[in-house]
BALOBA-1460 file (C-alpha; in Angstrom, 3 decimals):
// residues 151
<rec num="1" residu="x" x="76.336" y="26.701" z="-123.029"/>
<rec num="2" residu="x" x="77.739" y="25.679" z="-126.580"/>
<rec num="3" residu="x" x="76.267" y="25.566" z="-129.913"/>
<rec num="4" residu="x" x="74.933" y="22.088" z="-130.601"/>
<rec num="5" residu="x" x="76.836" y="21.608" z="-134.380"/>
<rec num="6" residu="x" x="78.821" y="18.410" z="-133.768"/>
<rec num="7" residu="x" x="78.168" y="14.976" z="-131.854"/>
<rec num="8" residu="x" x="78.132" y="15.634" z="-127.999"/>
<rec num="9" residu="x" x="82.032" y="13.624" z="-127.154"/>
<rec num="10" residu="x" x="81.703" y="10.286" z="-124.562"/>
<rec num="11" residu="x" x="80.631" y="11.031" z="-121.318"/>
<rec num="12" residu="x" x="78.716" y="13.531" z="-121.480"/>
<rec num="13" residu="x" x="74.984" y="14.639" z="-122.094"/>
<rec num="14" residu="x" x="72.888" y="17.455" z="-123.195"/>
<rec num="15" residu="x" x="70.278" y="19.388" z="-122.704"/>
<rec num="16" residu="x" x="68.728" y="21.872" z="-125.407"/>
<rec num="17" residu="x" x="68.176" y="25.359" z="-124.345"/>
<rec num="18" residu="x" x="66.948" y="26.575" z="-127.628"/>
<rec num="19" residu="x" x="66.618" y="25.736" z="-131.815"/>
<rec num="20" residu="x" x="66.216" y="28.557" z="-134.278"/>
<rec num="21" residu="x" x="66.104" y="28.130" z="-137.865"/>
<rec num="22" residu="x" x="68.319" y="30.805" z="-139.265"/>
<rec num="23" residu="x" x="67.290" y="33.973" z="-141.481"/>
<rec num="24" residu="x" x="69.148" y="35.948" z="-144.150"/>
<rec num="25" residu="x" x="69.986" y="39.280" z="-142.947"/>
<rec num="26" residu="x" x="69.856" y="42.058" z="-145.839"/>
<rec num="27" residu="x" x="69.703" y="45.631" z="-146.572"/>
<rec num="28" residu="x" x="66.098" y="47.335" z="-147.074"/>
<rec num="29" residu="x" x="66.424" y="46.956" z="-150.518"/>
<rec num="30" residu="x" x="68.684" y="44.166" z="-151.599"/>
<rec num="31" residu="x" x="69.594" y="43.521" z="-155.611"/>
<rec num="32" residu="x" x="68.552" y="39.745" z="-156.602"/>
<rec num="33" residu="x" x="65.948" y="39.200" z="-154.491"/>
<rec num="34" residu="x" x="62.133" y="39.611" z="-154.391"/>
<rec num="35" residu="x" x="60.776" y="42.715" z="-152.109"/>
<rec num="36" residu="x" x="59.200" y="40.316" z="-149.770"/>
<rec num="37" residu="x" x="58.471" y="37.161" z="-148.691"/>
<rec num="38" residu="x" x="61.089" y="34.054" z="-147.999"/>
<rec num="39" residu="x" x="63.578" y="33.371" z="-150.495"/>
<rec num="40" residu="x" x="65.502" y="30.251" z="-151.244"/>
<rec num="41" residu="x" x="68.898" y="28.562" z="-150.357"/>
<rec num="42" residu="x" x="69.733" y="29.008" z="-154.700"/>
<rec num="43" residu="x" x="68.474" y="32.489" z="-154.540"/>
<rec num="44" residu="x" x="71.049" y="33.591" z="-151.420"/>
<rec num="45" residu="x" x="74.058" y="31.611" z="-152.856"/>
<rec num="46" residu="x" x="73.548" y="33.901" z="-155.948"/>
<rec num="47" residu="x" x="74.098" y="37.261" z="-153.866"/>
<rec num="48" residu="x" x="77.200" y="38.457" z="-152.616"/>
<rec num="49" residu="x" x="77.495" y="36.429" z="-149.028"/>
<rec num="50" residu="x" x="79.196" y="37.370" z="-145.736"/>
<rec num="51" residu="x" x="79.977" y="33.881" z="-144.038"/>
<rec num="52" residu="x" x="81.658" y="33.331" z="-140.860"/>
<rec num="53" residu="x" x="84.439" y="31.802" z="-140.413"/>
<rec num="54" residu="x" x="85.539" y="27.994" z="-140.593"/>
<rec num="55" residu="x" x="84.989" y="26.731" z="-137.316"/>
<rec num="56" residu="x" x="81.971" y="28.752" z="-135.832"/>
<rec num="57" residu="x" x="78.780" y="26.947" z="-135.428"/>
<rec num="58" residu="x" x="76.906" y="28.862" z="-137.682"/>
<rec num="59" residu="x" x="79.091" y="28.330" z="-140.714"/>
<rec num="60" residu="x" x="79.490" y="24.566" z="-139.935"/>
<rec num="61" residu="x" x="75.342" y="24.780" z="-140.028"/>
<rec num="62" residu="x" x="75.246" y="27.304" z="-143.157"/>
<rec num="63" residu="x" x="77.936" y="24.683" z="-145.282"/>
<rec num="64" residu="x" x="75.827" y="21.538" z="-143.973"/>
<rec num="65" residu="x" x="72.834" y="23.182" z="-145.692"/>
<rec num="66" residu="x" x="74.186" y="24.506" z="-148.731"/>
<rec num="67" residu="x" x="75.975" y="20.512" z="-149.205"/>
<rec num="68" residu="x" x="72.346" y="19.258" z="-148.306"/>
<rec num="69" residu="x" x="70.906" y="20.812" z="-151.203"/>
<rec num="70" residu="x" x="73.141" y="20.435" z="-153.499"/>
<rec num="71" residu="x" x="73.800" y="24.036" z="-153.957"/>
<rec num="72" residu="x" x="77.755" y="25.742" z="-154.382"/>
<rec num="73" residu="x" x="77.984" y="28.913" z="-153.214"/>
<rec num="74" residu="x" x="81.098" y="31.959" z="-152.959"/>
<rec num="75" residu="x" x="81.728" y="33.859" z="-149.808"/>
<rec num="76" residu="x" x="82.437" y="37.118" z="-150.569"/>
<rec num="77" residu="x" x="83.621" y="38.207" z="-147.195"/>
<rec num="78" residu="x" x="84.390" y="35.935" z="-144.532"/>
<rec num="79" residu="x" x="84.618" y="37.488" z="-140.125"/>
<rec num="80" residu="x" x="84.945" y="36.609" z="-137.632"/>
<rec num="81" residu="x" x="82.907" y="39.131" z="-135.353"/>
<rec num="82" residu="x" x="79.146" y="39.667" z="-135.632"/>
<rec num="83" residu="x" x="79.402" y="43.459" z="-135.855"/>
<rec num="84" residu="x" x="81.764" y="43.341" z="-139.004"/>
<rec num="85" residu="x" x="79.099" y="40.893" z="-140.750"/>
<rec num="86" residu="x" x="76.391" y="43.488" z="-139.801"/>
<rec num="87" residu="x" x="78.480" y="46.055" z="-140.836"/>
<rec num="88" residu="x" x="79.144" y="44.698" z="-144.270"/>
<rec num="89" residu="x" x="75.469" y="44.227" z="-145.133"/>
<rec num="90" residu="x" x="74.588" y="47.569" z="-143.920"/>
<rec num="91" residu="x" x="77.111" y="49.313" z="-146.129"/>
<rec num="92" residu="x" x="75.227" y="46.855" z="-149.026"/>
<rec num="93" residu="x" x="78.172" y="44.692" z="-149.411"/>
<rec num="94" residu="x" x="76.014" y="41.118" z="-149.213"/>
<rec num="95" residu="x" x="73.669" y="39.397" z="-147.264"/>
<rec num="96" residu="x" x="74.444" y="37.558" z="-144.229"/>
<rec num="97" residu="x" x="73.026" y="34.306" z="-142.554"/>
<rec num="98" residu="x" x="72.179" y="33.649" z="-138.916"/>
<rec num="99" residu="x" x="70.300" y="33.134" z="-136.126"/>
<rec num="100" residu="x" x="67.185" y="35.176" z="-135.618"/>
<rec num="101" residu="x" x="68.300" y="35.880" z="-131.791"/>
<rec num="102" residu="x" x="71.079" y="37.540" z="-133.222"/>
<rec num="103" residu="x" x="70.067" y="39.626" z="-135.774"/>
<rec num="104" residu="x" x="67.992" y="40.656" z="-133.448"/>
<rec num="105" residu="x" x="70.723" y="43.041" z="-132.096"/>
<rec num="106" residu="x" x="70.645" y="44.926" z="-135.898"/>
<rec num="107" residu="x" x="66.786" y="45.802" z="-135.960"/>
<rec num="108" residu="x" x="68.015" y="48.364" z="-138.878"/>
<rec num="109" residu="x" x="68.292" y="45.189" z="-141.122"/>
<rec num="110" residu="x" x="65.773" y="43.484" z="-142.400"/>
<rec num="111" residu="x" x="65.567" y="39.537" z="-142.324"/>
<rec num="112" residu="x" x="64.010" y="36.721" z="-144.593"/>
<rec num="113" residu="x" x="62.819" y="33.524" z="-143.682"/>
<rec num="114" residu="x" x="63.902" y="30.463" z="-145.794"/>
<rec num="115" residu="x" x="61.374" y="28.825" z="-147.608"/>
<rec num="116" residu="x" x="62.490" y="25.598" z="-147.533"/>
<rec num="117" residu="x" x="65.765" y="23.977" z="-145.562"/>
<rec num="118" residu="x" x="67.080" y="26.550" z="-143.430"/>
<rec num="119" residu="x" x="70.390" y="26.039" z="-141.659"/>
<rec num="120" residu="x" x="69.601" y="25.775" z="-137.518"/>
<rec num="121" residu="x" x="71.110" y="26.697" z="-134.681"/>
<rec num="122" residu="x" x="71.022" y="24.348" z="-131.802"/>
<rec num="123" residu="x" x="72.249" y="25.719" z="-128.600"/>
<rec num="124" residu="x" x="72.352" y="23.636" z="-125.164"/>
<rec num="125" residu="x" x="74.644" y="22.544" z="-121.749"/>
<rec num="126" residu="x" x="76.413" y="20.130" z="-122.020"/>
<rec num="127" residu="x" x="77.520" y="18.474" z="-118.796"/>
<rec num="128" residu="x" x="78.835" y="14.917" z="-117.775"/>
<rec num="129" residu="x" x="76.489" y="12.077" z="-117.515"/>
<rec num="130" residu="x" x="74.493" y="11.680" z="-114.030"/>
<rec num="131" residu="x" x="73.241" y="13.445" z="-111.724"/>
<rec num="132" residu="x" x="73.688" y="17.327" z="-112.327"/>
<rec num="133" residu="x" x="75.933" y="19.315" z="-110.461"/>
<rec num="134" residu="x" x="74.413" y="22.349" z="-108.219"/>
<rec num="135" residu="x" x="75.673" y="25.109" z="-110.625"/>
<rec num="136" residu="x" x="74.268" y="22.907" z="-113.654"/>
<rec num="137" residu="x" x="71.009" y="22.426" z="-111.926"/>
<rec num="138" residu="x" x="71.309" y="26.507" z="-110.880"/>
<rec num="139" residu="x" x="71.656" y="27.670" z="-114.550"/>
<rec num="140" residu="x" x="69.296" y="25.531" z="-116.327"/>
<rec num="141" residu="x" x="66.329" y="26.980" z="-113.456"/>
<rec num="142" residu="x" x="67.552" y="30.214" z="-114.382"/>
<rec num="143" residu="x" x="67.134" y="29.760" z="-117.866"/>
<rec num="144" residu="x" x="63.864" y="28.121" z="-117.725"/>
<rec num="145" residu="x" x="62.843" y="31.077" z="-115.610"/>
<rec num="146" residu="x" x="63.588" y="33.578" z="-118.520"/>
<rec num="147" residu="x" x="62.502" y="31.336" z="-121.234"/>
<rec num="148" residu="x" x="59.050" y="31.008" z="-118.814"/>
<rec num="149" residu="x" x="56.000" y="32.831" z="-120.621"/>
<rec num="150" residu="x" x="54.533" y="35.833" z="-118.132"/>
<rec num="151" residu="x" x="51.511" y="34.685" z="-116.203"/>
């Protein structure tokens, strides 16, 4: 399983397990935002931000969005582990962005939707091209078994 952030190299294929469009993560009452509702690419590049480093999937997704709308903004802290981002915003150090599935593990923190042009997060296998191998074939029934609604 990889994040889906670059193009998938010769030879081999994908298959898309998931897409997510990504929230900002906050304290329960953050400074320079409205108390509710989504907030804006501009609004979150003018709060303190907790980015993660060059080279993960999210930040390549959180830069490509920022560049797509034109917008510059400062990374206060930069990590490279999800608990030290959480950590950060809990202590009220900045706001973080990521995938809902994993701020999901901080329930303490609040999230925002984006109104407009949130980064994603594209995960999926990718395999060689042709026929799928038995542990290929094994996982991706496993995972369509969890993703599977309950009858």
């Amino acid at each position: 399983m990889t994040a889906l952030d670059t193009p998938v190299p010769r030879g081999l294929s994908t298959r898309l397990l998931s897409r997510e469009e990504m929230v900002l993560v906050t304290t329960p009452t953050p400074d320079g935002l409205p108390s509710e509702g989504p907030v804006t690419l501009a609004e979150a590049a003018g709060l303190p931000l907790v980015d993660f480093s060059p080279g993960w999937a999210v930040r390549h997704e959180v830069d490509r969005a920022f560049r797509a709308a034109s917008l510059e903004r400062a990374v206060t802290f930069e990590v490279n582990d999800l608990l030290a981002a959480a950590d950060l915003v809990r202590h009220g150090l900045g706001v973080c962005i990521m995938p809902p599935s994993l701020a999901a593990r901080f329930p303490e923190l609040p999230v925002r939707p984006f109104a407009a042009h949130a980064p994603a997060w594209t995960v999926g296998v990718v395999h060689p091209r042709g026929d799928l191998s038995p542990a290929v074939t094994a996982f991706l029934r496993h995972v369509r078994q969890l993703r599977a609604p309950d009858d």
